[in-house]
mmCIF file as gemmi writes it, N, C-alpha and C atoms, coordinates in Angstrom:
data_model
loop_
_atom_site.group_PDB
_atom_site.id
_atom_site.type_symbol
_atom_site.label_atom_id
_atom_site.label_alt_id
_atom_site.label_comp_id
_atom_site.label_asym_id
_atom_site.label_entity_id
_atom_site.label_seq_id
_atom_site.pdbx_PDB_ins_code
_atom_site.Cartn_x
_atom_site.Cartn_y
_atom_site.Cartn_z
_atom_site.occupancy
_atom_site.B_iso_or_equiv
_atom_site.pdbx_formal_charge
_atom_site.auth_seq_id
_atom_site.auth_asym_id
_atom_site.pdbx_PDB_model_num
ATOM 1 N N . UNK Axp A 1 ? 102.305 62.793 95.562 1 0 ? 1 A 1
ATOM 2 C CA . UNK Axp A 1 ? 102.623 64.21 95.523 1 0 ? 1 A 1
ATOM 3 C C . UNK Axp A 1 ? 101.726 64.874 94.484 1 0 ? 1 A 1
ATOM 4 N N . UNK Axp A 2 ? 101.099 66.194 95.023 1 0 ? 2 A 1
ATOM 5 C CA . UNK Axp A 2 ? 99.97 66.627 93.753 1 0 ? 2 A 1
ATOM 6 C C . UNK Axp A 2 ? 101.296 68.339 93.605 1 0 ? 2 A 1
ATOM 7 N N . UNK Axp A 3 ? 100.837 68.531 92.088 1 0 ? 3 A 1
ATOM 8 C CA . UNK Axp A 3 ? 101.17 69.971 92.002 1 0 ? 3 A 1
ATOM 9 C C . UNK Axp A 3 ? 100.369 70.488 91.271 1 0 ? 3 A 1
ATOM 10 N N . UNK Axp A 4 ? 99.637 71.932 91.808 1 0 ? 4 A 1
ATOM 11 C CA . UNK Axp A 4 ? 98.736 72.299 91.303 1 0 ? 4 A 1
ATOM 12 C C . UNK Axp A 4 ? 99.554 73.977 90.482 1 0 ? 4 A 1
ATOM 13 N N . UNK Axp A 5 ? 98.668 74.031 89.604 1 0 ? 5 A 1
ATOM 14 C CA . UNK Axp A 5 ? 99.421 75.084 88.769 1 0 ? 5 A 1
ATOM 15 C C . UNK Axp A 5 ? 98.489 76.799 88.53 1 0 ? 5 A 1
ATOM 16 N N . UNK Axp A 6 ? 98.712 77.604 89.507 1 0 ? 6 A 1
ATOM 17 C CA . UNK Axp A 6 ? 97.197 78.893 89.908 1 0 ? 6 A 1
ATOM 18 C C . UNK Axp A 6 ? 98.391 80.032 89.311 1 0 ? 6 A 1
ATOM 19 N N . UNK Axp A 7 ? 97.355 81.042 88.852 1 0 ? 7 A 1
ATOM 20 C CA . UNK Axp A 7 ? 98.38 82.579 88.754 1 0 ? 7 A 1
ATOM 21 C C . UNK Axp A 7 ? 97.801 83.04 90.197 1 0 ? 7 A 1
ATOM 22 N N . UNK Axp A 8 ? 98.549 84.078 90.802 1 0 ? 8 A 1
ATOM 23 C CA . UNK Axp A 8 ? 98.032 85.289 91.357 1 0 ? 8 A 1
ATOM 24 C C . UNK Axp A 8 ? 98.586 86.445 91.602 1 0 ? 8 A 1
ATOM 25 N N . UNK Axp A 9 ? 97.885 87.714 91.892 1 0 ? 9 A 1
ATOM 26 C CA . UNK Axp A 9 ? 98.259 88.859 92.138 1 0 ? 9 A 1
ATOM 27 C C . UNK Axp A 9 ? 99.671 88.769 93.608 1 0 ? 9 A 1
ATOM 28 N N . UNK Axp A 10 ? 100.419 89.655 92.763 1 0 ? 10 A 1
ATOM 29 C CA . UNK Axp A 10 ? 101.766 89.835 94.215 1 0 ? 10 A 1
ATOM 30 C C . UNK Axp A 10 ? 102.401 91.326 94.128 1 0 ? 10 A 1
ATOM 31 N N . UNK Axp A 11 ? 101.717 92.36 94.939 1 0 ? 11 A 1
ATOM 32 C CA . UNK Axp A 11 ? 102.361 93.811 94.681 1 0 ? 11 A 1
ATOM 33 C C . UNK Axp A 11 ? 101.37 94.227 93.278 1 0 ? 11 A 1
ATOM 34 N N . UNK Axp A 12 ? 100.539 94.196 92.503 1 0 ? 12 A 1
ATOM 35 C CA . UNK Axp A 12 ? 99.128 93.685 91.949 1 0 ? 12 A 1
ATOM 36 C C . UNK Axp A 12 ? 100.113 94.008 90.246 1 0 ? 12 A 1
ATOM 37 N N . UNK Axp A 13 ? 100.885 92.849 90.699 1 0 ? 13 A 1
ATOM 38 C CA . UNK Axp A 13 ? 101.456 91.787 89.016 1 0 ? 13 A 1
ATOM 39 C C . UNK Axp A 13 ? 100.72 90.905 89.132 1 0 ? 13 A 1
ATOM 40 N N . UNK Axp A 14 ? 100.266 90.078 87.906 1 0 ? 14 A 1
ATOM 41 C CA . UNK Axp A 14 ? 100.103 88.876 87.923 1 0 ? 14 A 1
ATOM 42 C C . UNK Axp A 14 ? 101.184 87.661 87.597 1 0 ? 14 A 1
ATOM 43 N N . UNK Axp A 15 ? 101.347 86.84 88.82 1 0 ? 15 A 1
ATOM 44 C CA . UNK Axp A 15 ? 102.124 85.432 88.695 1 0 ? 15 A 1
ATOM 45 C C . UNK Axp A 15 ? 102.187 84.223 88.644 1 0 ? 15 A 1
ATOM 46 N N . UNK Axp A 16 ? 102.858 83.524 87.967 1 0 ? 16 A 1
ATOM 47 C CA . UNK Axp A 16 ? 102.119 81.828 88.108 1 0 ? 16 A 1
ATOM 48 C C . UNK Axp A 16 ? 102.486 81.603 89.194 1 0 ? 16 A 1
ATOM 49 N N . UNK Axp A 17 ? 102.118 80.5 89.618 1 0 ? 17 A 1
ATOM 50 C CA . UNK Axp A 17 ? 102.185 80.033 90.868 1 0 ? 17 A 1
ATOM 51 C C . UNK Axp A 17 ? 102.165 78.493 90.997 1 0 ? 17 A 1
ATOM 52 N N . UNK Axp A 18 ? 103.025 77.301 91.198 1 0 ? 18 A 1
ATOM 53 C CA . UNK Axp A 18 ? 103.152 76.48 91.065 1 0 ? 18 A 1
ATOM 54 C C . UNK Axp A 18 ? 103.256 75.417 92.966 1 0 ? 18 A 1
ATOM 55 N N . UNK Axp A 19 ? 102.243 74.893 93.399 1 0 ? 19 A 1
ATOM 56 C CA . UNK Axp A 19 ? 102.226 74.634 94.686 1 0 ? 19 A 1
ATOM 57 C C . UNK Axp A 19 ? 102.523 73.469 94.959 1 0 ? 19 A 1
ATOM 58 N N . UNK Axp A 20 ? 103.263 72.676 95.519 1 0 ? 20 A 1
ATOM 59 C CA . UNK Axp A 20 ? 103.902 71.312 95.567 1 0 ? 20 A 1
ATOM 60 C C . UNK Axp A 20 ? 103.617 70.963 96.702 1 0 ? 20 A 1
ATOM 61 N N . UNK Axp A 21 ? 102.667 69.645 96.969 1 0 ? 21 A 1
ATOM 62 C CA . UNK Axp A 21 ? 102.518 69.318 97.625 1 0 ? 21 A 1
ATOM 63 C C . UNK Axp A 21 ? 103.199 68.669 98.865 1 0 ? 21 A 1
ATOM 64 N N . UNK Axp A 22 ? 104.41 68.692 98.338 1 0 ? 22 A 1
ATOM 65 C CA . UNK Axp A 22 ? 105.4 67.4 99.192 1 0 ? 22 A 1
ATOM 66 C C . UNK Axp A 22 ? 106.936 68.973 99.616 1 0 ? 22 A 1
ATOM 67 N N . UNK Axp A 23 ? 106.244 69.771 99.506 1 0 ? 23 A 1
ATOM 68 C CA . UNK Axp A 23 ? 107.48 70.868 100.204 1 0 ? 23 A 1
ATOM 69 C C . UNK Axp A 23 ? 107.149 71.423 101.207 1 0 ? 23 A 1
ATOM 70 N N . UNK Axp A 24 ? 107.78 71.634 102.075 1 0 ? 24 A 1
ATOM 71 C CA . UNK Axp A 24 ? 107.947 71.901 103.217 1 0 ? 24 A 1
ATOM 72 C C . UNK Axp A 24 ? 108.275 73.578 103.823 1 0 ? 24 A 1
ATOM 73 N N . UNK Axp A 25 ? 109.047 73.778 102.567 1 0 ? 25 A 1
ATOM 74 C CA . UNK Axp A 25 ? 109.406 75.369 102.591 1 0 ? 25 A 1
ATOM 75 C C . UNK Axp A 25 ? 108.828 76.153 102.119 1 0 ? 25 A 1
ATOM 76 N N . UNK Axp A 26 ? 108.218 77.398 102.165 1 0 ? 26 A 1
ATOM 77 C CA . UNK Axp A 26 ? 107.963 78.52 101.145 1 0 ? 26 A 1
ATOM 78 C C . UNK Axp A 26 ? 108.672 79.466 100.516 1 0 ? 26 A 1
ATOM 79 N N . UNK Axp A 27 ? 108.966 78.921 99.432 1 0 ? 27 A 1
ATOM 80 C CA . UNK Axp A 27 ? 109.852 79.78 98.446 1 0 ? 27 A 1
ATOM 81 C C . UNK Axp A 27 ? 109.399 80.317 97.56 1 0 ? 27 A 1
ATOM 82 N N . UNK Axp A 28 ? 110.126 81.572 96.927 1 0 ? 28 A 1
ATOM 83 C CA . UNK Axp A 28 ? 109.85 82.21 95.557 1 0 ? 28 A 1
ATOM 84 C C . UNK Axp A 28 ? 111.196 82.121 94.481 1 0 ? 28 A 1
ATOM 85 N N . UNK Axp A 29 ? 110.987 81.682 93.274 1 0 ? 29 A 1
ATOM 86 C CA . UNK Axp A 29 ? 112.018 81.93 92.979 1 0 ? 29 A 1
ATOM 87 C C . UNK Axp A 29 ? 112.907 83.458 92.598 1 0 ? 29 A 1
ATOM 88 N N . UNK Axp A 30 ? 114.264 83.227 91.898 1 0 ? 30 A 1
ATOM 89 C CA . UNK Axp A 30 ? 115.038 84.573 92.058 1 0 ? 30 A 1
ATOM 90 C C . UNK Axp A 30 ? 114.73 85.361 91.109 1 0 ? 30 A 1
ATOM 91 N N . UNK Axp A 31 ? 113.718 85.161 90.195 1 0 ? 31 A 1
ATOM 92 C CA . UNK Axp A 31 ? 113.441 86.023 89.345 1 0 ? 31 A 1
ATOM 93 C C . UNK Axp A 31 ? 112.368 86.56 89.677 1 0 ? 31 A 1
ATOM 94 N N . UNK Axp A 32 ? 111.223 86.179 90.392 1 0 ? 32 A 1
ATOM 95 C CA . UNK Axp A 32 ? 110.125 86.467 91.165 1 0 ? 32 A 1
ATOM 96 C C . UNK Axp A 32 ? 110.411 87.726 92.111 1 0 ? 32 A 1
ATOM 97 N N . UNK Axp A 33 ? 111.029 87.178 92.934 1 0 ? 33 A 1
ATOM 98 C CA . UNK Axp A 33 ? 112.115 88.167 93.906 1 0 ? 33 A 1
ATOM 99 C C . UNK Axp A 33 ? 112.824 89.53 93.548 1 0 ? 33 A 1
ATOM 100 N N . UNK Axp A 34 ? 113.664 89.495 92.578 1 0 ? 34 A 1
ATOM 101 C CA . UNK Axp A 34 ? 114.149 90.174 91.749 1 0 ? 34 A 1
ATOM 102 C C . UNK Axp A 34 ? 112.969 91.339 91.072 1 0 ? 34 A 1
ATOM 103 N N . UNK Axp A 35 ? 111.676 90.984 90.322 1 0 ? 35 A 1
ATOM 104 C CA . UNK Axp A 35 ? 111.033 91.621 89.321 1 0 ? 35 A 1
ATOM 105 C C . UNK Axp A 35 ? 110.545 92.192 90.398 1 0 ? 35 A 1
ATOM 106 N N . UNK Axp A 36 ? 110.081 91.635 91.389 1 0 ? 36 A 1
ATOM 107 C CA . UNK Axp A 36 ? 109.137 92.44 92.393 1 0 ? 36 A 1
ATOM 108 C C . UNK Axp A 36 ? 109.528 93.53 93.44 1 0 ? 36 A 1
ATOM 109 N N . UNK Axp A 37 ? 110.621 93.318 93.339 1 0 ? 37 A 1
ATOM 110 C CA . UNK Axp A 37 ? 112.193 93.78 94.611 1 0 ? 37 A 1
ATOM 111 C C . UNK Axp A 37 ? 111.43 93.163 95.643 1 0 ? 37 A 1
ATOM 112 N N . UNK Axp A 38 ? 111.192 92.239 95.995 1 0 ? 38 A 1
ATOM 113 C CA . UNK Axp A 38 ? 110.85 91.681 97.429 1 0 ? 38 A 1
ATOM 114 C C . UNK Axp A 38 ? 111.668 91.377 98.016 1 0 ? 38 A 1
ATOM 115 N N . UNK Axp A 39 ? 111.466 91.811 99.365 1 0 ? 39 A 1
ATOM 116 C CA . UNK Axp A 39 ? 112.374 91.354 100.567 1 0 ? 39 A 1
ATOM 117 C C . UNK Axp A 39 ? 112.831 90.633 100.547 1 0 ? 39 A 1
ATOM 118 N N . UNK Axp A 40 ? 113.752 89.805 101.32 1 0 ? 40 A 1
ATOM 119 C CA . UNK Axp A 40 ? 114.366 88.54 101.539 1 0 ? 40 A 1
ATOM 120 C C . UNK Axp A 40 ? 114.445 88.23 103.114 1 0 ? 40 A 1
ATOM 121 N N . UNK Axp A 41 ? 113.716 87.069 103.667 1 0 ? 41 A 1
ATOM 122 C CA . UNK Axp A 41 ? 113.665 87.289 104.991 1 0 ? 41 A 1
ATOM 123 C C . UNK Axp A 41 ? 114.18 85.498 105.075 1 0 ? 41 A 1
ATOM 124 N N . UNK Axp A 42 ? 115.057 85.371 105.733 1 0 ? 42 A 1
ATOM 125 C CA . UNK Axp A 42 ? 115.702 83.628 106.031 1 0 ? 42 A 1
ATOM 126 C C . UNK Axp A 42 ? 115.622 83.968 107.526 1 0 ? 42 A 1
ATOM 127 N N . UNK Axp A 43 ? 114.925 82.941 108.427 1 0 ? 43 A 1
ATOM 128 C CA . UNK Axp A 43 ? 115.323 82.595 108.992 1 0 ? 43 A 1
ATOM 129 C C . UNK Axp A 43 ? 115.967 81.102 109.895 1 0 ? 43 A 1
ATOM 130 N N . UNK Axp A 44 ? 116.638 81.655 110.889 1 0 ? 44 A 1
ATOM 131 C CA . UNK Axp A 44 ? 117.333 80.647 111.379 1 0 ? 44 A 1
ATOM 132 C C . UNK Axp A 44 ? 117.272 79.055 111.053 1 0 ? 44 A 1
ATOM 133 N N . UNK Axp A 45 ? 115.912 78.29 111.494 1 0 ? 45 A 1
ATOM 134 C CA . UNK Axp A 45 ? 115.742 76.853 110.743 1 0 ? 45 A 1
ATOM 135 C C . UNK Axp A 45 ? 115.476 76.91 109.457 1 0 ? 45 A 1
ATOM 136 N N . UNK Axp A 46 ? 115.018 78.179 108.378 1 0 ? 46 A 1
ATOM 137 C CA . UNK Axp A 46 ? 115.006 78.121 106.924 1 0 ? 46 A 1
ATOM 138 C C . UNK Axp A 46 ? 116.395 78.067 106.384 1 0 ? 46 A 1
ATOM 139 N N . UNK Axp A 47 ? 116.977 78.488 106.89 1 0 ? 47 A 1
ATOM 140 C CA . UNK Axp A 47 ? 118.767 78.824 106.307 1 0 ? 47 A 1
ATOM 141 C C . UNK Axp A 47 ? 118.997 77.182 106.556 1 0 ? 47 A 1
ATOM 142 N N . UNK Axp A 48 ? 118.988 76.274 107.478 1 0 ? 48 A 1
ATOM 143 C CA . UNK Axp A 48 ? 119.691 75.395 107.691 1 0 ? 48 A 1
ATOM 144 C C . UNK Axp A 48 ? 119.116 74.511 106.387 1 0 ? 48 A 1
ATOM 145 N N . UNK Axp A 49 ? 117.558 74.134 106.018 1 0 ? 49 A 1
ATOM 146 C CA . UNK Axp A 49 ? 117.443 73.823 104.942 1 0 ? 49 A 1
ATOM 147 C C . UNK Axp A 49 ? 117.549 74.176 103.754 1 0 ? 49 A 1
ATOM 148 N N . UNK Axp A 50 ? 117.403 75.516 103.501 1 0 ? 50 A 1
ATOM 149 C CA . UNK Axp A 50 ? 117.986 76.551 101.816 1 0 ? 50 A 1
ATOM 150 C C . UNK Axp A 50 ? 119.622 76.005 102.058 1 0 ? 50 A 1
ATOM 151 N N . UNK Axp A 51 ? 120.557 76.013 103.078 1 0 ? 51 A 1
ATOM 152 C CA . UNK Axp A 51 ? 122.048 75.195 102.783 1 0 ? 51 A 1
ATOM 153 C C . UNK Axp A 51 ? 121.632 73.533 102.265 1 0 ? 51 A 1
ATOM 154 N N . UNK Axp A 52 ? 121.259 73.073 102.89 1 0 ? 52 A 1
ATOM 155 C CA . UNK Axp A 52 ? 120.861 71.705 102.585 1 0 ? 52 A 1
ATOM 156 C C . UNK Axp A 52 ? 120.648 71.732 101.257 1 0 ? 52 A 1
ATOM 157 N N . UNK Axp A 53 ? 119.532 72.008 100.837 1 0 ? 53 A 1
ATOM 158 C CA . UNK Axp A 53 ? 118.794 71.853 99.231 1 0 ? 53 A 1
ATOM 159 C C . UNK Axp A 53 ? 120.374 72.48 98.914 1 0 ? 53 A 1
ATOM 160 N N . UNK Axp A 54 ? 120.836 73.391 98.517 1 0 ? 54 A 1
ATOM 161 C CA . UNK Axp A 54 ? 121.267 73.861 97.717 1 0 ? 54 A 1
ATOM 162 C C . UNK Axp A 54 ? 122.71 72.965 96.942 1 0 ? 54 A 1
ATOM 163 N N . UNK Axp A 55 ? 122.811 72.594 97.594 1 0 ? 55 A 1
ATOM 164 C CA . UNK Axp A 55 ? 123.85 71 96.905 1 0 ? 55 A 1
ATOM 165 C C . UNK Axp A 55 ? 123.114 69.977 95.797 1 0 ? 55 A 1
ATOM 166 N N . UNK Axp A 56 ? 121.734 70.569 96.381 1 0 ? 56 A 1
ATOM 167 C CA . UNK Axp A 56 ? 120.938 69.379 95.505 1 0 ? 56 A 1
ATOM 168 C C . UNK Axp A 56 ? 120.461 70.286 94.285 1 0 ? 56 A 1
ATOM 169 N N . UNK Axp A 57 ? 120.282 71.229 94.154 1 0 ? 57 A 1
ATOM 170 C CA . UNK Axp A 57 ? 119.389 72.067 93.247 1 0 ? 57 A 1
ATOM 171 C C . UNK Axp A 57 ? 119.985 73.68 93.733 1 0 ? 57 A 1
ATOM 172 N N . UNK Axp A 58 ? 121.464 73.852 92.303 1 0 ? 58 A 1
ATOM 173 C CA . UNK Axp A 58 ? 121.665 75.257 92.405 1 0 ? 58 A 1
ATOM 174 C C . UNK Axp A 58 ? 120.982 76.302 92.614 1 0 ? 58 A 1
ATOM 175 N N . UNK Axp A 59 ? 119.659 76.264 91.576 1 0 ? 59 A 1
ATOM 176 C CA . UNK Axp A 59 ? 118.716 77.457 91.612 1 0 ? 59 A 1
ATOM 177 C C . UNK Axp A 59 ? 117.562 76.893 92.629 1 0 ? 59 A 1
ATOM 178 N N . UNK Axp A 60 ? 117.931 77.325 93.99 1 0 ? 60 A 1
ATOM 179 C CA . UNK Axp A 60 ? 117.162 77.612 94.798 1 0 ? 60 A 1
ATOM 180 C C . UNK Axp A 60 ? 116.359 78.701 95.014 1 0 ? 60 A 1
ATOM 181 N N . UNK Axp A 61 ? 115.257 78.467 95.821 1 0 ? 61 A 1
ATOM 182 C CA . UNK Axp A 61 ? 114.533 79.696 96.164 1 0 ? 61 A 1
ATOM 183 C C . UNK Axp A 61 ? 114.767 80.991 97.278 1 0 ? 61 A 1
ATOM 184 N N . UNK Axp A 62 ? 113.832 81.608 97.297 1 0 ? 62 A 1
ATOM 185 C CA . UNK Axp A 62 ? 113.844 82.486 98.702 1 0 ? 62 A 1
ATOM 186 C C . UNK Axp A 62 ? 112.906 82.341 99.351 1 0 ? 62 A 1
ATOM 187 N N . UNK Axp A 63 ? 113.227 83.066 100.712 1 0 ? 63 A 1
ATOM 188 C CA . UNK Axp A 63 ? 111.838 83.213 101.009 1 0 ? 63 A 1
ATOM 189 C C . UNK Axp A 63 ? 111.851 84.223 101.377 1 0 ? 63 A 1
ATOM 190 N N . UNK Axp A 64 ? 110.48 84.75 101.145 1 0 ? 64 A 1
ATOM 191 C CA . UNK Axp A 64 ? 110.106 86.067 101.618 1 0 ? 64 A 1
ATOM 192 C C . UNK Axp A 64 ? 109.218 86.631 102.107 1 0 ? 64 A 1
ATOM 193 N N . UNK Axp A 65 ? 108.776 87.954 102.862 1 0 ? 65 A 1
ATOM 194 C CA . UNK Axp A 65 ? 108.066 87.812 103.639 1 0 ? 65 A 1
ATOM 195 C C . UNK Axp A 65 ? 106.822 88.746 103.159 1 0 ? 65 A 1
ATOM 196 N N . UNK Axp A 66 ? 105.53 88.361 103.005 1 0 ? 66 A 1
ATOM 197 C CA . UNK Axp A 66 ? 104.78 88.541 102.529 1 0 ? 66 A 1
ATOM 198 C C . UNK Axp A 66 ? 104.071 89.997 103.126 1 0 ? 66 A 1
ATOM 199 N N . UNK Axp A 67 ? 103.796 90.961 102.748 1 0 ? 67 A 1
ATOM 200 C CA . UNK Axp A 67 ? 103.507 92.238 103.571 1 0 ? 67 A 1
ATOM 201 C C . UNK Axp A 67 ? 102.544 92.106 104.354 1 0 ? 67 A 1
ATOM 202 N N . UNK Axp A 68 ? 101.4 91.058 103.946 1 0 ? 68 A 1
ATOM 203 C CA . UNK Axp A 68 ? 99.964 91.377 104.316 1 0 ? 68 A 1
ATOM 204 C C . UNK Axp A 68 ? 100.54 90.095 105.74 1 0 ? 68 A 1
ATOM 205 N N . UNK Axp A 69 ? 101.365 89.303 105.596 1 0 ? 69 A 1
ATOM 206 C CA . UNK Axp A 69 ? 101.114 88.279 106.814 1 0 ? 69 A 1
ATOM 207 C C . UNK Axp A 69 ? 101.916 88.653 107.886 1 0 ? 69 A 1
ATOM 208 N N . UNK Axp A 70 ? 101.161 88.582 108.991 1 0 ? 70 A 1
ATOM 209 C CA . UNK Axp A 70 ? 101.125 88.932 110.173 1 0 ? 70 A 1
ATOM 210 C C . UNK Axp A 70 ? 102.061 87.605 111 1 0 ? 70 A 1
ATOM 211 N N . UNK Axp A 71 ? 103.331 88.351 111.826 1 0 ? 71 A 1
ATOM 212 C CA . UNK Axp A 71 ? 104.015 87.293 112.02 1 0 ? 71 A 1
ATOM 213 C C . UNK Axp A 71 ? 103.822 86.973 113.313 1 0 ? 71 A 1
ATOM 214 N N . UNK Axp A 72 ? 103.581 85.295 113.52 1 0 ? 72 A 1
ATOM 215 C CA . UNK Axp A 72 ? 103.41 84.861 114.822 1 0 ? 72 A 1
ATOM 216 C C . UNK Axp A 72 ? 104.426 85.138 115.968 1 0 ? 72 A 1
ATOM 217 N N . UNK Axp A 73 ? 103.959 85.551 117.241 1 0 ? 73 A 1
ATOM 218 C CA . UNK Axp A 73 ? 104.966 86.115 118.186 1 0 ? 73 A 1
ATOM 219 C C . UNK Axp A 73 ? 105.607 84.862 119.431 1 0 ? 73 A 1
C-alpha cells in the first residue's frame, strides 16, 4: 500500500491531500466538507460501503461531487 501526501487547490483554497493507495472510495473528510460547504452526493453502492466502514472508523468520510467532473451517463 503506498500513500502519497500532495496539497491542492478546491473552490481556489489550498488543501492537503492525502491519497491511499489501497481505497476504493473517494472521500473527503467532514471538516474539508464543512470549510468548503461542499455538496454531499452518496450514492446508492457508496452508501452501502460508507454503512460498512462506519462500524470500523467513526469519523468517516464523504463524498462529494466535484463541480468540474462530468458525470458518466
Amino acid at each position: 500500500m503506498n500513500i502519497f501526501h500532495s496539497r491542492c487547490h478546491v473552490i481556489g483554497k489550498l488543501c492537503s491531500l492525502i491519497i491511499d493507495g489501497g481505497s476504493s472510495v473517494n472521500v473527503a473528510s467532514l471538516r474539508l466538507v464543512e470549510k468548503l460547504n461542499l455538496p454531499i452526493l452518496v450514492e446508492r453502492a457508496q452508501r452501502k460501503e460508507i454503512e460498512k466502514n462506519r462500524e470500523k472508523n467513526k469519523k468517516h468520510g464523504h463524498v462529494c461531487e466535484h463541480p468540474n467532473k462530468k458525470r458518466a451517463t
